[in-house]
C-alpha positions as CSV (number, residue, x, y, z in Angstrom):
1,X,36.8,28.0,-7.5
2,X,34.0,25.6,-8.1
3,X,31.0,26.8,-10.0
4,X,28.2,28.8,-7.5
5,X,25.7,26.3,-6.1
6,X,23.2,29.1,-5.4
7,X,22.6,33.0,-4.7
8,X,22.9,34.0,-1.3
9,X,21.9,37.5,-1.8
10,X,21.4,40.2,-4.6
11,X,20.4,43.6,-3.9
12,X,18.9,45.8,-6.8
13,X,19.4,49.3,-7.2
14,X,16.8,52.1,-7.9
15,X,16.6,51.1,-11.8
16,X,16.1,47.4,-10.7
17,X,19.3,45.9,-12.0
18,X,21.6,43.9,-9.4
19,X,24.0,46.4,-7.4
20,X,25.8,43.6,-5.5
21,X,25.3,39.6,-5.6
22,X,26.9,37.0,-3.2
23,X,27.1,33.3,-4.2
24,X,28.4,30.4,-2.8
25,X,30.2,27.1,-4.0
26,X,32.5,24.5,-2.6
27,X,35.5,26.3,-2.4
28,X,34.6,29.7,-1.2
29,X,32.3,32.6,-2.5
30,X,32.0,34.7,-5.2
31,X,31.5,38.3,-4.4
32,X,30.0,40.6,-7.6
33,X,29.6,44.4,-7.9
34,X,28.5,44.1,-11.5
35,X,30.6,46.8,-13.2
36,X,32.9,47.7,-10.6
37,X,34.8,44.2,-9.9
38,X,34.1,40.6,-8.6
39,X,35.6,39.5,-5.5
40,X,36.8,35.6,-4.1
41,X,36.9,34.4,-0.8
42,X,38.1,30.9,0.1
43,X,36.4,28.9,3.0
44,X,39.1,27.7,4.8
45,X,41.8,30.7,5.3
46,X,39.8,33.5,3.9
47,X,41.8,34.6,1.6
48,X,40.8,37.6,-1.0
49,X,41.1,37.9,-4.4
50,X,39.7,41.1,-6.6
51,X,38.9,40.9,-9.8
52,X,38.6,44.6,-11.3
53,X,36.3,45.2,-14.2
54,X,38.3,46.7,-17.3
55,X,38.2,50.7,-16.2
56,X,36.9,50.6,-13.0
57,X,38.7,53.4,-10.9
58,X,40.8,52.9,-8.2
59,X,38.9,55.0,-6.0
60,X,36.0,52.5,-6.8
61,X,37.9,49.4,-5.6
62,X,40.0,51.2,-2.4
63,X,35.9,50.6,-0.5
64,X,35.1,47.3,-2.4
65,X,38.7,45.9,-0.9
66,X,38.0,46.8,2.8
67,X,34.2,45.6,2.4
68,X,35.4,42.2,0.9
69,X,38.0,41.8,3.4
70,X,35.5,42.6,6.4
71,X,33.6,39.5,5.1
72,X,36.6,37.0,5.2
73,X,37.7,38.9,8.6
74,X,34.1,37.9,9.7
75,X,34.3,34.3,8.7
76,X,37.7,34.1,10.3
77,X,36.8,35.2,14.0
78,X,36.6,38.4,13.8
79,X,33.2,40.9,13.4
80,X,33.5,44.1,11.7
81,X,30.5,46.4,11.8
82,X,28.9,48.2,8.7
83,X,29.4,52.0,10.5
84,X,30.6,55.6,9.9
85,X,32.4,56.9,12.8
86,X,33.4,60.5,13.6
87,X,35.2,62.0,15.9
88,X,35.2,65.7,17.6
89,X,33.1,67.5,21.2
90,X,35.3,65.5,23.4
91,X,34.0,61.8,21.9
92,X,33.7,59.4,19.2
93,X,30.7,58.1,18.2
94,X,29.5,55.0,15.3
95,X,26.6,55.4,13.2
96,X,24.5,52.4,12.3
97,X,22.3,52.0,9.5
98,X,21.0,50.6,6.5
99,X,21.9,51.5,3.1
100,X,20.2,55.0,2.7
101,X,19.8,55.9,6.4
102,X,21.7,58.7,5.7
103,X,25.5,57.4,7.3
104,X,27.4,59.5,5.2
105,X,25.5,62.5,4.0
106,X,25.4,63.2,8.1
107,X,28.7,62.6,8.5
108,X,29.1,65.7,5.9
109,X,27.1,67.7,7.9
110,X,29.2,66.9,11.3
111,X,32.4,67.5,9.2
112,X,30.9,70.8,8.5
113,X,30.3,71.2,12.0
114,X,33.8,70.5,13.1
115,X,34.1,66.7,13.7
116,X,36.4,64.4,12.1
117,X,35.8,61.5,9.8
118,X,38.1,58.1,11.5
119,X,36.5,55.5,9.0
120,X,33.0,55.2,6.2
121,X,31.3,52.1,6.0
122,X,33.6,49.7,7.3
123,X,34.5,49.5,11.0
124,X,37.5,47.3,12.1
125,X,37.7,47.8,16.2
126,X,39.8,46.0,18.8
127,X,39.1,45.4,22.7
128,X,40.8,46.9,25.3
129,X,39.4,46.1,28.4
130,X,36.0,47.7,28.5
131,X,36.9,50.1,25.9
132,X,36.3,49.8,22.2
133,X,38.7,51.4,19.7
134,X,38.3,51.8,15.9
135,X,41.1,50.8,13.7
136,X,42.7,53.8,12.0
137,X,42.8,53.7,8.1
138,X,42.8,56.2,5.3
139,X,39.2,57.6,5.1
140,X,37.5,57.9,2.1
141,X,33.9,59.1,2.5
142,X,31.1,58.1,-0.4
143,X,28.5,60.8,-0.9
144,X,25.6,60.3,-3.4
145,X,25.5,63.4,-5.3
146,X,22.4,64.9,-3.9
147,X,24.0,64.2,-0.3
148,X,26.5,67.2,-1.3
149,X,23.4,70.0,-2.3
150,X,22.5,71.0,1.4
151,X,26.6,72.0,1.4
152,X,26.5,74.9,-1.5
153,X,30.2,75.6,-0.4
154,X,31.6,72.3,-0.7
155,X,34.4,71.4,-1.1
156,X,35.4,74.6,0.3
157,X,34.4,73.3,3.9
158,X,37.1,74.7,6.4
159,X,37.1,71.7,8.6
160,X,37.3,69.0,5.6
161,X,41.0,69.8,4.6
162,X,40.5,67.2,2.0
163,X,43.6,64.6,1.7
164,X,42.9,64.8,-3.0
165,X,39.9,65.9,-5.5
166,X,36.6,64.8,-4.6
167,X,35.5,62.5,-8.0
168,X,32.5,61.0,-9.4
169,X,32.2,57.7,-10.2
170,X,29.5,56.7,-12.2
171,X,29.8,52.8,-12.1
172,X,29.6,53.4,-8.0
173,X,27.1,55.8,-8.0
174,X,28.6,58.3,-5.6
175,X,31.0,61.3,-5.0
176,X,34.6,59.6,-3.5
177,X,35.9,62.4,-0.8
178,X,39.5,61.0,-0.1
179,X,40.0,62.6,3.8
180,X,43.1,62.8,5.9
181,X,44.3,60.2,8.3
182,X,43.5,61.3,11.7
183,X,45.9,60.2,14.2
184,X,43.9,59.3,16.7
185,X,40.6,57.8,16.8
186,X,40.1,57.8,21.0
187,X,37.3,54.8,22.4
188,X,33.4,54.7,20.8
189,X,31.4,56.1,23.4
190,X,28.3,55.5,21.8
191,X,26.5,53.8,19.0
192,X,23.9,55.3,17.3
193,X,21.0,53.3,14.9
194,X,19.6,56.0,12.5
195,X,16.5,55.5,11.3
196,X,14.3,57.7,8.9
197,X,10.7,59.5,10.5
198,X,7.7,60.5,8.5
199,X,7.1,62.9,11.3
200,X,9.0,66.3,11.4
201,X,10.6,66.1,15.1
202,X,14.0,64.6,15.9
203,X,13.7,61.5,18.8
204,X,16.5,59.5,20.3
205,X,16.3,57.0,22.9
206,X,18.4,54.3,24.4
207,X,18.0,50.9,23.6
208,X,17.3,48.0,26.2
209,X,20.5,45.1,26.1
210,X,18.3,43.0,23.9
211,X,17.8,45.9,21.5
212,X,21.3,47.1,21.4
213,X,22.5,43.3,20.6
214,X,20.3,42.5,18.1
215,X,21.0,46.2,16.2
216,X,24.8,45.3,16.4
217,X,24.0,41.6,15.0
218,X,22.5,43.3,12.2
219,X,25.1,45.7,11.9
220,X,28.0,43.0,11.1
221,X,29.3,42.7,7.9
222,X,28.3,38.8,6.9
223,X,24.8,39.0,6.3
224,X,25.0,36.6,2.9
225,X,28.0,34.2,4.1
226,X,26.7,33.8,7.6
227,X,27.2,29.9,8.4
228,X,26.3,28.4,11.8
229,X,29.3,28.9,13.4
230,X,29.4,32.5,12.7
231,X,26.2,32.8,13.8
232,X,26.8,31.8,17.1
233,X,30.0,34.6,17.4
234,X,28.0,37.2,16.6
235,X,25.5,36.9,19.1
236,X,28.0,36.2,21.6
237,X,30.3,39.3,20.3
238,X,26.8,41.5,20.1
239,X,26.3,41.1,23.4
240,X,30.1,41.4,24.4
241,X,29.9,44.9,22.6
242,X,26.3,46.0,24.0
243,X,27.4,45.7,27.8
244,X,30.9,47.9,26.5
245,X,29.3,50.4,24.4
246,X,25.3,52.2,25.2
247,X,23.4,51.7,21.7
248,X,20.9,54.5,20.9
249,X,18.5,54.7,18.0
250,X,17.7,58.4,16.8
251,X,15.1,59.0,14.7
252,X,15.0,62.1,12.1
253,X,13.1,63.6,9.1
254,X,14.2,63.7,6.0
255,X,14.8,67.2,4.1
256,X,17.6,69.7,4.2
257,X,15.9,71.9,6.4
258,X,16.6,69.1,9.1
259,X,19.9,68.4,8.5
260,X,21.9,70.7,11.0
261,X,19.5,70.2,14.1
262,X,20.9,66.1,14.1
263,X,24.4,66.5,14.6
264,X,22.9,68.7,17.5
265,X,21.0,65.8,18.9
266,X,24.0,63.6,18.1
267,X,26.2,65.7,20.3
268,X,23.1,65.6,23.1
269,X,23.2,61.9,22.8
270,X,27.1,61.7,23.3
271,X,26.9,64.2,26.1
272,X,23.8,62.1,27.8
273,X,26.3,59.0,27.7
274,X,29.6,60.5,29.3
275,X,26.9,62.4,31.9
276,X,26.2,59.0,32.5
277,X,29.1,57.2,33.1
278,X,30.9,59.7,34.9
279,X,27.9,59.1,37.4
280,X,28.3,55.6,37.3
């Protein structure tokens, strides 16, 4: 690959130093997670090559690989979406948010409450007529370690029946929970945009089509290597998925002691949307 002609984007962590850098030059892009592994994409038939740094677990690079290749999936046609999805009360449901909204720590708390995890971080879906249905993989849910206090019995969590050992990882950052393969992931009936409230009461509400398809546009997984033509199938496939799927935002305080009433207003929201369609 040609040398980088330019950052596209570098996030920092909490310390400051760069978490995650994209670049791009004439042949491709060069995708970094300094530490962890550094990741190649060529333009023209998207194909992925990792680089692992010397130690980096494999449990490390099993979520780089799917992130990297929901990038080159994106360029190529196709647009994944950055979202946890569970399963369980009779419906599926895909959380949206940015880094630190709290995607995974509240998908422990649903596991706890009986749901089941289909896929963390990386949603691959396909179209069948008006429904949308994830792509089943091996999930492997990425908890920072103070996500796992408010769960003083973990990993001893009935409903979890963990697939291997929970393990730290350092370089990531977070707790690796390897989970079973569930066998069948059913249609999303809902998306769900969690956001964070300074105020201690739980909201939800559902979002206007204009809302829904610019929360989905920002929920794709191509922010950095985002050229014109991408642009232009996202909004299009936003707007496919927004008049398929209701999109909700749900607001919620921070703090432990809040952490069991939202999967109760989760399961409120996905009850409000089959109520709803039923009667349609």
């Amino acid at each position: 690959m040609k040398p980088e002609t330019g950052v596209l984007l570098r996030e920092l962590d909490s310390n400051g130093e760069v978490s995650f850098e994209a670049r791009e030059g004439r042949g491709g892009y060069r995708l970094r997670w300094p530490r962890l592994a550094t990741v190649h994409i060529t333009k023209r038939k998207q194909r992925v090559t990792v680089i692992p740094e010397r130690g980096s677990p494999r449990a490390s690079l099993a979520p780089i690989r799917r992130i990297a290749r929901a990038y080159a999936v994106s360029l190529g046609g196709r647009q994944p979406l950055h979202a946890t999805v569970l399963t369980g009360h009779g419906g599926t449901l895909a959380l949206l948010g940015t880094p630190g909204a709290g995607k995974s720590t509240l998908a422990l708390a649903m596991l706890d409450e009986g749901w089941r995890l289909v896929t963390d971080d990386v949603l691959f879906y396909r179209t069948h007529s008006r429904a949308i249905r994830p792509v089943l993989r091996l999930p492997m849910l990425k908890v920072r370690p103070d996500g796992i206090a408010p769960f003083p019995k973990f990993p001893s969590i009935p409903p979890l029946r963990l697939r291997g050992k929970p393990r730290y990882d350092p370089r990531y950052g977070k707790l690796m929970i390897p989970l079973p393969k569930i066998s069948h992931g059913g249609k999303i009936d809902v998306f769900v945009r969690l956001r964070r409230s300074r105020k201690g009461h739980i909201s939800g509400r559902r979002l206007s089509p204009s809302q829904s398809t610019l929360n989905l546009i920002v929920a794709m997984f191509n922010g950095a290597l985002r050229p014109r033509r991408v642009r232009i199938r996202q909004i299009l496939e936003a707007a496919s998925l927004a008049s398929k799927v209701p999109v909700w935002e749900l607001r919620y305080p921070t703090g432990k002691r809040h952490l069991k009433r939202v999967p109760e207003a989760l399961q409120g929201i996905l009850r409000q949307t089959q109520e709803g369609r039923s009667r349609d």
